[in-house]
N, C-alpha and C positions, 0 to 999 in steps of 0.2 A: 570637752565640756569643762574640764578643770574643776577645781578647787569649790564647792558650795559656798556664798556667804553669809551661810548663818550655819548653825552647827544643826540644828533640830532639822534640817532640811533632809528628805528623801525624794527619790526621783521617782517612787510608784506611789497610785495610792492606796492611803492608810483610811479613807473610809468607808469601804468597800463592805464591810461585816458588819455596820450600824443596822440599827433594826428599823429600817424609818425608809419610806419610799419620797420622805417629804423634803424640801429644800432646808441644808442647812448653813446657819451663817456664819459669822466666825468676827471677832471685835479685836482691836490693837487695845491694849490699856492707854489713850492719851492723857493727856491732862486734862481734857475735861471729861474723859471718861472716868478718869479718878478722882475726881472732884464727885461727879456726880451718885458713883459708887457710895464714895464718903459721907454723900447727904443720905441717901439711901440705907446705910448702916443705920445711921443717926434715927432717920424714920422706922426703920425697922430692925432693930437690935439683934435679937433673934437669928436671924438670918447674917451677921455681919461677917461670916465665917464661910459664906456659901454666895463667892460673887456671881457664880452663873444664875443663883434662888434674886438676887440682887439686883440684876438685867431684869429678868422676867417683872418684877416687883416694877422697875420704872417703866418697863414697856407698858404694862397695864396701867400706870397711873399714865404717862403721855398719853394714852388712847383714849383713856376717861375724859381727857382735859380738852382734848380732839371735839370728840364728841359733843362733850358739854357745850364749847363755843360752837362749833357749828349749828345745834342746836338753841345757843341765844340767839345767834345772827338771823335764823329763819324765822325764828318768834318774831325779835325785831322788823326783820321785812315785811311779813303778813299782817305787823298791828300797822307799819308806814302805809301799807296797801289798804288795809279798813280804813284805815283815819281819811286820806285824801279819794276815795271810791267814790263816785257820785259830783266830786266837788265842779266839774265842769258839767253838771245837768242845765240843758237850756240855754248853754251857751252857743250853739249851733241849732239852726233853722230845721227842721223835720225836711228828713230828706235829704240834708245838706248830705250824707256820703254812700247814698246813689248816685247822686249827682256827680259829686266828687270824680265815683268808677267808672261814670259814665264817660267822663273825659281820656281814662285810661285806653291805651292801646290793646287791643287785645291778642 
């Protein structure tokens, strides 16, 4: 196997005694991990000493922001869908898609 190339490396694992049956993740600090830490101090002072407390903080705001837009875009569809609902009444003959199916193979 040779030589580890990191020093903090061990070949069993270390987190076997966590008290948690739940998935856990684990982050490289990149630059825009650091960056974003950085704003995340800035937002939240208090905590700028506690980057794990730091993660958490932006996870919950990216999920609020999630949400928030998913929620305009649905709003926005359902008022596009009320606005044009109706707009082709009368444009087709009664009956016209019996008729229509009627054409269909069965």
């Amino acid at each position: 196997m040779g030589i580890p190339l990191v020093q903090h490396y061990r070949s069993r694992c270390y987190t076997w005694r966590m008290p948690t049956a739940r998935p856990r993740h684990s982050i490289t600090e990149t630059d825009d991990v650091a960056r974003a830490l950085k704003a995340a101090a800035r937002r939240w002072p208090d905590d700028r000493a506690r980057p794990g407390k730091l993660l958490l903080d932006l996870l919950r705001e990216g999920h609020r922001a999630i949400a928030m837009s998913d929620e305009r875009a649905g709003a926005d569809r359902r008022a596009a869908i009320a606005g044009t609902g109706g707009a082709l009444t009368g444009s087709y003959p009664a009956g016209y898609l019996a008729q229509l199916r009627g054409d269909w193979p069965e």
